[in-house]
C-alpha positions in Angstrom: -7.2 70.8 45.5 -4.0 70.0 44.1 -3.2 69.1 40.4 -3.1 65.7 39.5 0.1 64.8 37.7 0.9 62.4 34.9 3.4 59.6 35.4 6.6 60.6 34.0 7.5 57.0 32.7 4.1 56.2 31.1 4.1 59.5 29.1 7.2 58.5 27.6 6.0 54.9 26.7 2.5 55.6 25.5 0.8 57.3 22.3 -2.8 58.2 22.1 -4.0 57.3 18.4 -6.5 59.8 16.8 -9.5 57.7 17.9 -8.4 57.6 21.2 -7.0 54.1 22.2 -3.4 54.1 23.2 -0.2 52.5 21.1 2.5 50.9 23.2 5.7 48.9 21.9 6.2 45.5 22.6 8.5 43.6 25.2 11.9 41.8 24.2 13.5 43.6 21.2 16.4 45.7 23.5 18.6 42.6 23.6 19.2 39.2 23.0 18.2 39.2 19.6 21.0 36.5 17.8 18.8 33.8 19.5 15.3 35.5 17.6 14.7 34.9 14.3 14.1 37.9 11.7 10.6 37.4 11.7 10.5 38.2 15.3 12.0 41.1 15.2 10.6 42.3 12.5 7.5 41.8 14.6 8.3 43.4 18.0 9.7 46.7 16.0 5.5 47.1 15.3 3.8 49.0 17.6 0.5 47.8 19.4 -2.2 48.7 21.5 -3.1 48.1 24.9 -5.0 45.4 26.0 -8.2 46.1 27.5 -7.3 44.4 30.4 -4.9 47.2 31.3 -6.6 50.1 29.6 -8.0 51.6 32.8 -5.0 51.6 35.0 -2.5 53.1 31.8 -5.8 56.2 31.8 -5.2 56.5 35.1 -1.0 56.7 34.9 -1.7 59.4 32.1 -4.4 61.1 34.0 -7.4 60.0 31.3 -9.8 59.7 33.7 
């Protein structure tokens, strides 16, 4: 049986933490900041966590099965 390989993109987006969930960076801080306010994105610079909503299918793109 052949290996199962990660997903090239998702291993460069996601982080496993040392308890094992999985840090992400958020959406909308590459460009069109002038219109956000500092606050913002101060923010969106903050990594977060994935939702448990979409925790099975980013195991699966990293092969966490």
């Amino acid at each position: 049986m052949p290996k199962v390989k990660t997903n090239s993109g998702s291993k460069k987006r996601f982080a496993l933490t040392g308890t094992g969930k999985i840090k992400r960076k958020h959406a909308y801080h590459s460009h069109i900041l002038t219109k956000k306010t500092k606050k913002q994105k101060r923010n969106l610079c903050k990594m977060g966590l994935v939702h448990s909503a979409n925790l099975t299918a980013v195991k699966e793109l990293l092969c966490m099965r």
